[in-house]
LUMVO-873711 format. One record per residue: residue number from 1; residue in three letters; y, x, z of N, C-alpha, C in turn. Coordinates in steps of 0.001 Angstrom, whole numbers. Atoms other than C-alpha are relative to their C-alpha. Example, Ala and Ser with C-alpha at 12.3 -4.5 7.8 and 13.67 -1.06 7.14 Angstrom:
<rs>
     i    aa        ny        nx        nz       cay       cax       caz        cy        cx        cz
     1   ala     -1190       890         0     -4500     12300      7800      1200       900         0
     2   ser     -1190      -820       -60     -1060     13670      7140      1090      -770       730
</rs>
This chain:
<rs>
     i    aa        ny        nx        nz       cay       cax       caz        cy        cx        cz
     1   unk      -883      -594      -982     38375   -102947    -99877      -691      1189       646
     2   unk       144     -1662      -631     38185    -99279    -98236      -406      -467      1112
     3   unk       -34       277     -1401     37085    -98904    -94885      1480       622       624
     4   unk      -883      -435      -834     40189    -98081    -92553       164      1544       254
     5   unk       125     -1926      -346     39018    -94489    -92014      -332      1038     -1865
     6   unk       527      -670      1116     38191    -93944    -95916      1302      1267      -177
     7   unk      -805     -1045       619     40306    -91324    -97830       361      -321     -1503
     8   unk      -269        -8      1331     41773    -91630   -101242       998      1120      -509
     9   unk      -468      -986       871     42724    -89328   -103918         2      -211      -983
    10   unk         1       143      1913     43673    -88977   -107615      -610      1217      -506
    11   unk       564     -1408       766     41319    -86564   -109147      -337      -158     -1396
    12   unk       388       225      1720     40350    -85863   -112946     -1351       509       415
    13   unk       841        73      -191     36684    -85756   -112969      -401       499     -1020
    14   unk       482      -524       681     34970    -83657   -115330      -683     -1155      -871
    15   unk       634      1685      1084     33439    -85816   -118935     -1337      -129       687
    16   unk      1306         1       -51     30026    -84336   -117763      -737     -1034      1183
    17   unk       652       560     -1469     29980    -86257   -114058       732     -1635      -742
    18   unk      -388      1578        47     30561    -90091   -113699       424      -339      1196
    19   unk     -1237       619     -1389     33442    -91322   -111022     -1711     -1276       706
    20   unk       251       992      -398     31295    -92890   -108741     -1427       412         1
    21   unk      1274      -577       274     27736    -91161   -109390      -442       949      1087
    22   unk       999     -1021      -866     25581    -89717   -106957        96      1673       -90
    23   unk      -368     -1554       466     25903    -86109   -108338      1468        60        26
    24   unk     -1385      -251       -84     29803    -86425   -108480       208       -55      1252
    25   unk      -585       565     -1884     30284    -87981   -104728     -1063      1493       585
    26   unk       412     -1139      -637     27976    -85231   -103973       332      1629       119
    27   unk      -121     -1287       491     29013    -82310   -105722      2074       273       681
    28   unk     -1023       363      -279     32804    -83509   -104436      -221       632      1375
    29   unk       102       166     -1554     31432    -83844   -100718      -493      1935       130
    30   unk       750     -2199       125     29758    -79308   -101202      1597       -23      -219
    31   unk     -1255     -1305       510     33196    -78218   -102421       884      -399      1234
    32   unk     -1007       398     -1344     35170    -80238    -99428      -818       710      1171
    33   unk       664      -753      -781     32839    -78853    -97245       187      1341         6
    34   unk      -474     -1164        17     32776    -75741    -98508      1324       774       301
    35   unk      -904      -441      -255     36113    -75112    -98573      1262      -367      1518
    36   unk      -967       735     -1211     37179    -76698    -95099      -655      -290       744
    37   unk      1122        66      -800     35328    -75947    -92112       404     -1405       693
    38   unk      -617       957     -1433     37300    -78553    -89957      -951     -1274     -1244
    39   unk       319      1513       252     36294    -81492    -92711     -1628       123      -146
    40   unk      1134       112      -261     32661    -80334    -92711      -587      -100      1643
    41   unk         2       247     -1199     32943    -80355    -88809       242     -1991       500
    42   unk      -293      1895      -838     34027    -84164    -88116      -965      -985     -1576
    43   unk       850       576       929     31671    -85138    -91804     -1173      -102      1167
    44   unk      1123      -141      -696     28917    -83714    -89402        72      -821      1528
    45   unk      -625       545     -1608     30204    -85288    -86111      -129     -1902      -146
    46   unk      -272      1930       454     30357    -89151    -87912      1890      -123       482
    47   unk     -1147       306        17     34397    -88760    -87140       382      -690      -995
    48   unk      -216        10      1097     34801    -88563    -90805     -1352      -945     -1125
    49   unk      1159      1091      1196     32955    -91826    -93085      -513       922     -1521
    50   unk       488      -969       970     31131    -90772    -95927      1326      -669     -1194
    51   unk      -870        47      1456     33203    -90082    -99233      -369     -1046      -871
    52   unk        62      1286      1244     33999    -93062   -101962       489       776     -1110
    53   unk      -729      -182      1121     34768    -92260   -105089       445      -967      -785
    54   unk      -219      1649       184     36337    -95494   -106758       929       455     -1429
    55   unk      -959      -161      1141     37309    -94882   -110529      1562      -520       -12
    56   unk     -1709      1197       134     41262    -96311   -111432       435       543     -1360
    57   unk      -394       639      1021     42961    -96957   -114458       167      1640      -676
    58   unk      -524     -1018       160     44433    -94070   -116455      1514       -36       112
    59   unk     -1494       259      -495     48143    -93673   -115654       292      -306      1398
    60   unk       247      -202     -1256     47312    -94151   -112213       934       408       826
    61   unk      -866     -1024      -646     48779    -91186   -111195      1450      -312       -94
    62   unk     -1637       700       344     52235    -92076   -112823       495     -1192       637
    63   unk      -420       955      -957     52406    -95343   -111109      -118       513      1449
    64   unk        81      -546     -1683     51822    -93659   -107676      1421       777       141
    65   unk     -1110      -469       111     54494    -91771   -108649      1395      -782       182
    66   unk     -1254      1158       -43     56892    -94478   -109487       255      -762       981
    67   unk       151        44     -1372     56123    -95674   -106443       409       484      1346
    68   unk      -651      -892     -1196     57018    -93159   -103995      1524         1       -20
    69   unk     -1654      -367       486     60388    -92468   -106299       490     -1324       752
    70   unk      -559      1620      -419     61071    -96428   -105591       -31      -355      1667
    71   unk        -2       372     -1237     60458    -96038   -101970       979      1000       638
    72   unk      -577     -1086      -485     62779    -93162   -101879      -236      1397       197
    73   unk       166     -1467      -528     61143    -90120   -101968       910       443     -1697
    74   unk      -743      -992       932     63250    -87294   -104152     -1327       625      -973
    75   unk       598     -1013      1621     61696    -86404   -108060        36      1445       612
    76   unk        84     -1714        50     62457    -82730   -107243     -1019       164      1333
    77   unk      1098      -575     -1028     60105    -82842   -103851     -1288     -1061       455
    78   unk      1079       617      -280     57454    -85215   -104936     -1110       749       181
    79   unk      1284      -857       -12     53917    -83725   -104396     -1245      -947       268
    80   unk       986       944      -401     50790    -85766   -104897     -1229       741       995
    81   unk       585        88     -1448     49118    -85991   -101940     -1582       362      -588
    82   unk       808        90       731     45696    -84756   -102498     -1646      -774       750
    83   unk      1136       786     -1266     43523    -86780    -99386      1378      -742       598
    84   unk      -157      1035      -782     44481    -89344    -97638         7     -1381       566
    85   unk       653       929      -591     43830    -91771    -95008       346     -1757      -746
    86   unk      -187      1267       198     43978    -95571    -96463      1505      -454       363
    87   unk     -1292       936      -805     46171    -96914    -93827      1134       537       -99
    88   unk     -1959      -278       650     49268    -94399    -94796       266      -100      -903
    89   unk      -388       238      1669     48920    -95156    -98240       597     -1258      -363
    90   unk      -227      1619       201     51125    -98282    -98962       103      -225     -1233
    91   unk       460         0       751     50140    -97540   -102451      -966      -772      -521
    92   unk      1147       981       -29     48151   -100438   -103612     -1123       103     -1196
    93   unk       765      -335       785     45291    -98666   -105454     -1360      -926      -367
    94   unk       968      1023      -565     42795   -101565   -104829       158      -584     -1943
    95   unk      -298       935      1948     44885   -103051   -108706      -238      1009      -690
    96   unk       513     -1128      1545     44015    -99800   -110755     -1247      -468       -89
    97   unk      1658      -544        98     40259    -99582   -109811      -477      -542     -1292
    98   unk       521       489       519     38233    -99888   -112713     -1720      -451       176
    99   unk      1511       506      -427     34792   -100969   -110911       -24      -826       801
   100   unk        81       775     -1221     33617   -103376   -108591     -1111       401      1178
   101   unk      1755      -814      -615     30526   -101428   -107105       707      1384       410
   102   unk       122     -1582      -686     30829    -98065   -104771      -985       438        81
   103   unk      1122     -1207      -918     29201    -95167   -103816       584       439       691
   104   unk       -52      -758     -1023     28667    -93407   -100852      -469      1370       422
   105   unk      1108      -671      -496     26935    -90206    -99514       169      -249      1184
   106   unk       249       167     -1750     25607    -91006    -95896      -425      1119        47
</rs>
């Protein structure tokens, strides 16, 4: 289980890195930074927990999808979400994961 304050996302991960690897959660955590003073502001502050990366299935994405459609959101103005907090996700990504072990960067 996530912490309450984690974040989740569906990303494709390059072959060369490994979901879940020290160099990926790191190289993840430089480009969010980089590109977003506010989330390198509350990373640095302890607002913001350190980043998980938590492999999941393939098709993933498509069930998240089917998902939303089934809860009512409109095909023509879906948009996958590309962060976000745990607790608005009633997306139950917990059944894709394919690991039982995390990483972190503190």
């Amino acid at each position: 289980m996530l912490s309450k304050n984690a974040i989740v996302s569906l990303w494709n991960v390059p072959r060369r890195l490994t979901v879940g690897s020290q160099q990926t959660i790191e190289s993840v955590e430089r480009h969010l930074m980089d590109g977003n003073v506010e989330y390198a502001a509350k990373r640095a502050s302890g607002r913001l927990q350190p980043l998980e990366l938590l492999p999941v299935r393939s098709g993933t994405g498509d069930a998240y999808k089917q998902h939303c459609l089934q809860e009512g959101q409109r095909e023509g103005q879906f948009k996958l979400i590309a962060l976000q907090y745990q607790a608005d996700c009633p997306f139950p990504f917990a059944e894709f994961r394919t690991d039982l072990t995390t990483h972190s960067v503190d």
